[in-house]
C-alpha positions, -999 to +999 in steps of 0.1 A: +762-326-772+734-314-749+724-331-721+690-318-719+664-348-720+640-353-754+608-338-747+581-361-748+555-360-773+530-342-768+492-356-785+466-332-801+435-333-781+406-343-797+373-321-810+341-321-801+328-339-830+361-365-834+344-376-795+312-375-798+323-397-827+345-421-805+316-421-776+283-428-807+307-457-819+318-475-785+282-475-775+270-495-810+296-515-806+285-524-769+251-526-776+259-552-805+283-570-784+255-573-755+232-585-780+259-613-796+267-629-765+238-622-743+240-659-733+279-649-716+261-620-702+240-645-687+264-663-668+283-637-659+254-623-644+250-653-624+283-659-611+281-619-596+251-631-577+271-662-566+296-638-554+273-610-541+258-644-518+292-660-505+306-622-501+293-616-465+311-647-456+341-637-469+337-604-452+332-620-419+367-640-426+387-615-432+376-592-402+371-616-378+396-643-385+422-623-403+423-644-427+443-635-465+420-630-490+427-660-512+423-683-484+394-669-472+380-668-508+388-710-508+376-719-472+345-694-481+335-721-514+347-748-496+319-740-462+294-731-493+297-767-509+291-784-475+263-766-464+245-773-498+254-809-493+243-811-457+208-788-467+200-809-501+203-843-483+181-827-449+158-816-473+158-836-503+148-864-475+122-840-457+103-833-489+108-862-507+078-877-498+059-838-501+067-835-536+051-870-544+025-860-528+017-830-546+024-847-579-009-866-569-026-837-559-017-821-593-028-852-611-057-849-595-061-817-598-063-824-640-086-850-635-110-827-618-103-803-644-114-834-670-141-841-651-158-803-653-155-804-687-172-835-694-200-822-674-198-789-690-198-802-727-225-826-721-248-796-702-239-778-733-260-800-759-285-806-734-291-769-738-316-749-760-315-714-764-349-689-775-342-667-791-374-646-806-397-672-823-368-692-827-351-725-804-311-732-809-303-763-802-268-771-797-260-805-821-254-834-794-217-836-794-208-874-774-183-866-747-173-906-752-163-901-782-144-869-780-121-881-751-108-911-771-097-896-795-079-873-778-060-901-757-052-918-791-038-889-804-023-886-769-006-920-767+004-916-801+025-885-798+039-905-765+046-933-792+068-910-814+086-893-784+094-927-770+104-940-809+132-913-804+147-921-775+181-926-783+182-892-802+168-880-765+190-892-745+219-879-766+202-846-761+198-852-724+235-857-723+246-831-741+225-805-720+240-820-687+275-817-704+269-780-714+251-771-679+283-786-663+306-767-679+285-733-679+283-742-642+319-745-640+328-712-658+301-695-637+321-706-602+355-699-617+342-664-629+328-656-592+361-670-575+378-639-597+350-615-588+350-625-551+392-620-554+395-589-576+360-571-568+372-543-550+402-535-576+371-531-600+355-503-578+389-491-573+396-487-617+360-471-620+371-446-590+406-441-603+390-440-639+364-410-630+395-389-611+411-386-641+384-360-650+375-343-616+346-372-610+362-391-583+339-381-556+311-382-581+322-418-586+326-432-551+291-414-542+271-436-572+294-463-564+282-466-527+247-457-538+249-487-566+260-513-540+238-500-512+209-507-537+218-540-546+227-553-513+198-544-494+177-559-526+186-591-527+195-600-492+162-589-485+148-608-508+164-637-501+149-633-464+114-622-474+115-656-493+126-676-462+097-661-440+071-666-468+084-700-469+079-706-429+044-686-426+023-697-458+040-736-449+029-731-412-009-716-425-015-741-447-007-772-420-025-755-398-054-756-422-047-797-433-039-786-470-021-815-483+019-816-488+022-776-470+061-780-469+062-780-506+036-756-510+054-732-486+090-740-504+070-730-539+057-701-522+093-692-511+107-695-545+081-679-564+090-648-539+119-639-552+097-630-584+089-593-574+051-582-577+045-616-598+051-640-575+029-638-548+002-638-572+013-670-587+016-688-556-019-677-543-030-688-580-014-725-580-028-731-541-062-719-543-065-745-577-046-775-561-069-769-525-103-768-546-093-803-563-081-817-527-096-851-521-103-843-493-112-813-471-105-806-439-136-805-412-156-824-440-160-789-455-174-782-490-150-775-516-156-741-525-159-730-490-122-742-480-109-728-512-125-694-495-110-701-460-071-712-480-074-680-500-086-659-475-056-668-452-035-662-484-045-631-489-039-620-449-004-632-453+003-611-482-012-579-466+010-587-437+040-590-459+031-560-481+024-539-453+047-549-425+071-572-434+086-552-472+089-520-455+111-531-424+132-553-447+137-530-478+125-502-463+130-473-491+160-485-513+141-489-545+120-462-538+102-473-571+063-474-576+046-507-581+035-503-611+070-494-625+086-523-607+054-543-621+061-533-657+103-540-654+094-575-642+073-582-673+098-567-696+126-587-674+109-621-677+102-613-717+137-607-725+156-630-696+126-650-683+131-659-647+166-643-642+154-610-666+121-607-634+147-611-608+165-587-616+144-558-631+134-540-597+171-531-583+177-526-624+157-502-622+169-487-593+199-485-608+187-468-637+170-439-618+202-432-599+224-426-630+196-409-648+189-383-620+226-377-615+230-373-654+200-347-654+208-331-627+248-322-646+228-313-675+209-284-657+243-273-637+221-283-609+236-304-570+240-340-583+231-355-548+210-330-536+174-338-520+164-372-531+130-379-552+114-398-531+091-415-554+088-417-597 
């Protein structure tokens, strides 16, 4: 008998039309997948920002404290769940009475809204146009009668929504239920990603050295975090500060309820482009409908002053402020990121506008490396500086 050892098998390689085949076919079947369960998407997408947040801290444990990963993964959720305790009581008892007073102010708000209307309608038949040899005259149209109707049709829609109440409070219930559990799956997914994230760098690495592209890999790798890093801890601090100065300008100027203005205005930051826009919007309308002015001003004139102040502290932020905190990681012209936000909030609404500017980002990094291999040319040679 001979000792020699079997040889293995050995498996035909594949041609050129047999993969492009295999590649057409994985991508459909990705793109369908994405499109099935875009709601998992979702949440996975959530808990890697979850994870991308509590990651510094886990950093800091393990360098610092030398602490085993697993542990400092649990005492890292564990300092996270406190400090949202601690900061929702601090300033869900701060703001309580801020929000209920901007509920008024909004109320108001419509009933100033009501009010120019009336007058409007009613200067409307009061109104006769010439036009050639010929008057127009608008047919009287009796405001009083108008708005009653509309608050019976009101009331009666409230009638029918109350007349369902058991059926909405089943709903109710079964949305808390499923928000529970989607919040659940969400923190168990990011315990795993905040566990095994750097094994998942470490496949895509190992992955791309199977064909000569390892140093390709850990080069868009580093670039991909860098990007994403810098993007949203930045904005996460650009919405702080926006939060402090527009809250500080407006109590300086006696606008009513400023802390929950400027904790709106800090939110509504970490909608790039958008959100500064919005938050001018919804101040300058809830300031003209203020009771009552500061100084004993007229309306219109401390709308001016509020926006004007506005509009300096988004010059200041666009001008000084972005550039030292993101300085040129996106590298992406405004009206690119403008467009990506729309399309984001269109297809994902709030999280879709979120995320579209270091999306983007991310989508000019692979698609300069991937033209650059298809003209034989450096892959990470000079940067573009700007699309």
């Amino acid at each position: 008998m001979s000792d020699q050892l079997p040889a293995p098998p050995v498996s035909p390689l594949w041609p050129r039309t047999v993969k492009t085949i295999a590649a057409v076919t994985f991508l459909v079947l990705g793109a369908l997948a994405f499109w099935r369960f875009f709601e998992f998407v979702q949440l996975f997408v959530l808990a890697a920002l979850l994870a991308f947040i509590l990651h510094p801290i886990l950093a800091f444990l393990q360098r610092w404290v030398r602490l085993p990963r697993g542990v400092a993964v649990l005492v890292t959720y564990i300092f996270f769940v406190l400090v949202i305790g601690v900061v929702g009581l601090l300033v869900g008892a701060l703001v309580q009475t801020q929000i209920g007073g901007l509920i008024n102010n909004i109320l108001e708000t419509v009933r100033g809204i009501t009010a120019f209307v009336e007058q409007f309608i009613a200067s409307l038949t009061n109104t006769s146009f010439q036009l050639g040899r010929f008057r127009l005259q608008l047919p009287p149209l009796q405001v009083n009668e108008v708005l009653p109707q509309f608050y019976e049709s009101l009331v009666s829609q409230a009638s029918d929504f109350i007349g369902q109440g058991g059926s909405l409070v089943t709903g109710v219930a079964q949305t808390a239920l499923v928000t529970l559990t989607r919040g659940i799956v969400m923190v168990v997914l990011s315990i795993y990603l905040l566990l095994d994230g750097p094994r998942i760098f470490t496949f895509f690495e190992q992955t791309a050295q199977q064909g000569g592209y390892g140093d390709d890999a850990a080069i868009l790798i580093e670039d991909f975090q860098s990007t994403w890093n810098t993007y949203f801890r930045g904005q996460m601090l650009l919405a702080l500060i926006m939060g402090v100065l527009v809250s500080g300008a407006l109590f300086a100027l006696r606008v009513d309820n400023p802390l929950a203005l400027g904790i709106l205005a800090g939110v509504l930051e970490l909608v790039p482009v958008l959100g500064q826009y919005l938050t001018a919007g919804i101040i300058v309308v809830l300031v003209f409908f203020q009771p009552e002015p500061a100084w004993g001003l007229q309306p219109w004139l401390y709308t001016l002053i509020v926006a004007g102040v506005l509009f300096g502290i988004q010059q200041i932020q666009g001008n000084v402020i972005l550039p030292r905190i993101h300085g040129r990681t996106l590298a992406l012209h405004p009206v690119l990121i403008l467009l990506g936000v729309l399309m984001g909030a269109s297809f994902a609404g709030v999280l879709g506008a979120i995320l579209a500017p270091p999306l983007l980002a991310t989508i000019k990094l692979f698609s300069i490396y991937i033209w650059r291999k298809m003209l034989d040319a450096p892959p990470f040679g000079e940067e573009i500086e700007r699309l």
